[in-house]
C-alpha positions, 0 to 999 in steps of 0.5 A, spaced: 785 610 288 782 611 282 784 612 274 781 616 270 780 615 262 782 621 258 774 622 256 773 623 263 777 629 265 774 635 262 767 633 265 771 633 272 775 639 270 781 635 272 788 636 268 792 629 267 798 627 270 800 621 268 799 617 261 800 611 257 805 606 253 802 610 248 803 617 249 807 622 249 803 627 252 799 625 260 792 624 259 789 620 264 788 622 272 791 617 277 789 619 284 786 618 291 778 620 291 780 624 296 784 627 292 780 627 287 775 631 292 780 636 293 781 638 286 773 639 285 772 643 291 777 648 288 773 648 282 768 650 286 770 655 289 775 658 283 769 658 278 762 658 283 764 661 289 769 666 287 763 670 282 758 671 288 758 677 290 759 678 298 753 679 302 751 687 304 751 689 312 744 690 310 744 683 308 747 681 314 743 685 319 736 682 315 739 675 318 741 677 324 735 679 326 731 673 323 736 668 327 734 672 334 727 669 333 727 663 337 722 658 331 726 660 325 733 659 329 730 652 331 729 651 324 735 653 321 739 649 325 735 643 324 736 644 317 743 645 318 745 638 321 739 635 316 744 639 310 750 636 313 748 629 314 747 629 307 754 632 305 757 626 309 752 620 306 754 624 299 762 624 300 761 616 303 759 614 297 762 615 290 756 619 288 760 625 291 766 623 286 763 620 280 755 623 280 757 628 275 759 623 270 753 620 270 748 625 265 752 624 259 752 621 256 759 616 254 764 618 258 767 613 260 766 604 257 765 602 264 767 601 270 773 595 273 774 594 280 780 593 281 784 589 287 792 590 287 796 584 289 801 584 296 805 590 295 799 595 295 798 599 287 805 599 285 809 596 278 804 592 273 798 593 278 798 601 276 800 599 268 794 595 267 790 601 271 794 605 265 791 600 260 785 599 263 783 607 262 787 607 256 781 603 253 775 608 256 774 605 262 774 608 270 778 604 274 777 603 282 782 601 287 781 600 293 788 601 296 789 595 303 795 599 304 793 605 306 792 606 313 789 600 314 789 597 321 792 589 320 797 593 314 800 600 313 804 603 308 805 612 309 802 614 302 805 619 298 802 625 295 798 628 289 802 626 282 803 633 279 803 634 272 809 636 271 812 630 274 815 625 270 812 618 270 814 613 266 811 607 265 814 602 266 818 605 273 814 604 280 810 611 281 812 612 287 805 612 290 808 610 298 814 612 302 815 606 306 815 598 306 809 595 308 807 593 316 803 590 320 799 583 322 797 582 314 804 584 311 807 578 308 812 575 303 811 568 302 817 563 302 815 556 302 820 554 307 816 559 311 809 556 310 811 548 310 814 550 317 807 553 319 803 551 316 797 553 321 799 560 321 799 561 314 792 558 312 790 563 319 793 568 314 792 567 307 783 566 310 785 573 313 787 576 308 781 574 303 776 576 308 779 583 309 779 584 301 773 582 299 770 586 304 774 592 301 770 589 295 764 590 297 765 597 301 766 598 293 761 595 289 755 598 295 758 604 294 757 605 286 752 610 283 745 608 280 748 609 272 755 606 274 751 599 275 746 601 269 754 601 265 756 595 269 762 593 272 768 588 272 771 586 278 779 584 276 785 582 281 792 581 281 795 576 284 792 577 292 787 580 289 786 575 284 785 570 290 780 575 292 776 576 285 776 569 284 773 566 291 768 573 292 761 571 292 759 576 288 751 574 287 748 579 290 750 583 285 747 580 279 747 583 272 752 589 274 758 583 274 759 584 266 766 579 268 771 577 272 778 578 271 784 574 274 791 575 273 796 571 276 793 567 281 791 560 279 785 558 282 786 551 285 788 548 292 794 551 294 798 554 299 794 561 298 788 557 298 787 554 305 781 549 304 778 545 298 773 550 298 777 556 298 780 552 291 773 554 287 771 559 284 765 563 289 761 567 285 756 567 280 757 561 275 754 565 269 759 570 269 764 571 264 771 569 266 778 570 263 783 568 267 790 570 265 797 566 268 804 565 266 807 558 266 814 561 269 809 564 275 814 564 281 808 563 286 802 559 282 806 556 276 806 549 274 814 548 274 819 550 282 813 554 284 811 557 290 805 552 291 808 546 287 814 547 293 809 547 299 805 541 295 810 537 294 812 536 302 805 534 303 805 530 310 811 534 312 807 541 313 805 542 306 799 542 301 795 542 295 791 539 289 794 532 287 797 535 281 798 543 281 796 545 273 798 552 274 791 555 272 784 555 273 782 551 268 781 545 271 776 548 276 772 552 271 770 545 268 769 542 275 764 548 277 761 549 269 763 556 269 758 559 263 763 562 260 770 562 261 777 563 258 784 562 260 790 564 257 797 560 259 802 565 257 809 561 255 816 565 259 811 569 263 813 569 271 808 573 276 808 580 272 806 577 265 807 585 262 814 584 263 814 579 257 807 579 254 804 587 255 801 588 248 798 582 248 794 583 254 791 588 252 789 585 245 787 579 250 783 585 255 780 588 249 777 582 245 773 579 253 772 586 256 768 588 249 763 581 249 765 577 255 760 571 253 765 571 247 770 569 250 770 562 248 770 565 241 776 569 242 781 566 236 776 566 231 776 573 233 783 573 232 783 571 225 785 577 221 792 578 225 796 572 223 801 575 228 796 573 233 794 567 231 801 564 230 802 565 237 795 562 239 795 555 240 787 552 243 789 546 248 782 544 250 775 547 247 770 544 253 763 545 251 758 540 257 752 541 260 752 547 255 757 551 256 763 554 253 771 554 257 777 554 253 783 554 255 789 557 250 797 557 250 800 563 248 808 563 245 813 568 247 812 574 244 818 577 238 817 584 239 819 588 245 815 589 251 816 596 251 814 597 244 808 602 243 802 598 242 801 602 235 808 600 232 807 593 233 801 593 229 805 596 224 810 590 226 803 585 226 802 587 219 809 586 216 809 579 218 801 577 214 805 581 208 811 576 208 807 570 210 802 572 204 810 573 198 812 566 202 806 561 201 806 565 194 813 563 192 811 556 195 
């Protein structure tokens, strides 16, 4: 699956079929690359092959008798299969998609991988794919559910223009439940009870992600490397983005982002080893996590209940913080940022929607910042009330920070422009009251 930025649209040719919080007009694209191929291949066919004149019986009569001579038909079946193998190399990679973008200039801020969680790309995981193409950037997903082998959903078809796709509805991208070996949902009843097969599970489940991660990251064109990619995920594919050895890949990882997962020893973690982070250590990374998280959270979670029935099918940390903090300091990650939001539960936009995009902004535009990001926020008071740094680790010469931010006043569902109008009333009122003072 892929989202499209509106800056992209024209230079593909593609009409936008769904849109933002913001807008009340579609402009962004959110299809599969097949899909997206199709679109082009009527293009060419409406705007290239439609002009060209049919070939003449003179012109037809002149090939015919080439072909009758046994050399040049050799060697134009030769280049034939030579024209078709590179069709299928092309049509393998995201060149056939994507190559187009890559002689302008600016059309888009840079690519995210990004790894949806469970469910397959539904709910919160396609409203930050809206986001994310809302801010410029190109977003692929690849789609686990979709004719896989371990897991299936039947998936739906092309989102026209003219369908209604609100925000915060499932777009409906399948028409059937999950099935399969790999197709989970995680009691802790369940995993205390079997503790074995949800471990084999859990490990399974990663090694298929990441080569998801991979199949992708191999795939991209020599300009979507030059721009450089961010590699997100949501819950399971937060798991994956946090263990992912992504070294290979060197200075085209501009970051990484982990929403809803909190990387420590827990049951979605079958060993210690699978608790850390498995990448380059040097690349920035924000982890985003709510403190009322049902499955990874530090209060009656999923992972709290099975660690607290160690000895009787049960494991994990000695004390599950409910974030990736305390790991990061362990591994001294370069950079690192995480951000506790307080009454966010698993799907943190539900509570907390513009403010992850304030949070997804200020890391995605300097990564390296990261540890920076409240002085950054200064000049929005609204923000800063909200902020509160709890730990600044600044050893072995590197910066992690970890932050709380408080319950939000404005409505989820509020365009993020009005709240700004809102943010703005807020520093007028601090500044009559401090004058009254």
């Amino acid at each position: 699956l892929i989202c499209l930025p509106e800056t992209t649209l024209r230079i593909l040719g593609v009409r936008p079929n769904i849109e933002d919080k913001e807008h009340a007009c579609k402009h962004l694209w959110l299809g599969r690359v097949w899909q997206l191929r199709a679109l082009g291949l009527q293009r060419y066919r409406r705007t290239v092959l439609a002009r060209q004149s049919p070939l003449t019986w003179q012109e037809r009569s002149s090939i015919d008798q080439a072909m009758q001579d046994p050399k040049a038909r050799a060697l134009m079946l030769k280049m034939q299969k030579v024209w078709r193998g590179a069709v299928l190399r092309k049509t393998a990679s995201l060149a056939g998609v994507f190559g187009e973008l890559d002689f302008h200039m600016a059309p888009y801020a840079g690519a995210v991988l990004f790894m949806h969680g469970s469910g397959g790309m539904t709910y919160n995981n396609v409203r930050y794919a809206r986001k994310l193409a809302s801010m410029g950037y190109l977003v692929i997903a690849p789609d686990s559910m979709a004719g896989g082998e371990y897991r299936h959903r039947d998936v739906a078809g092309l989102i026209t223009s003219t369908q209604k796709t609100p925000y915060w509805d499932d777009l409906g991208l399948y028409t059937s439940a999950a099935e399969g070996e790999f197709a989970y949902n995680t009691k802790s009843e369940a995993v205390v009870k079997d503790p074995e097969k949800f471990k084999k599970l859990y490990e399974n489940v990663f090694r298929l992600r990441s080569s998801e991660m991979n199949w992708i990251l191999s795939r991209f064109t020599s300009q979507m490397k030059v721009r450089g990619v961010f590699i997100m995920g949501q819950s399971e594919g937060a798991m994956t983005v946090a263990r992912f050895d992504d070294r290979k890949y060197g200075a085209m990882i501009r970051g990484r982002i982990i929403s809803a997962f909190s990387v420590e020893y827990c049951y979605f973690t079958p060993s210690r080893e699978a608790a850390m982070y498995g990448g380059n250590t040097e690349v920035a990374t924000l982890n985003i996590i709510g403190d009322d998280d049902q499955f990874f959270g530090p209060n009656d979670s999923v992972a709290k209940q099975v660690d607290a029935k160690k000895g009787m099918g049960g494991w994990g940390a000695d004390t599950i913080t409910g974030n990736g903090f305390r790991q990061m300091k362990q591994q001294r990650l370069r950079r690192g940022l995480v951000a506790v939001l307080e009454g966010a539960k698993h799907d943190a936009s539900e509570t907390h929607d513009n403010f992850l995009r304030d949070l997804l902004r200020a890391f995605m535009a300097s990564p390296h910042e990261c540890h920076r990001i409240v002085d950054q926020w200064k000049p929005d008071k609204y923000l800063m009330s909200k902020v509160t740094v709890v730990e600044l680790d600044e050893s072995m010469g590197g910066a992690r920070l970890l932050i709380k931010v408080g319950k939000q006043d404005f409505a989820p569902t509020m365009h993020y422009g009005k709240e700004i109008l809102q943010r703005q009333g807020f520093s007028i009122r601090q500044k009559h009251e401090k004058k009254s003072k």
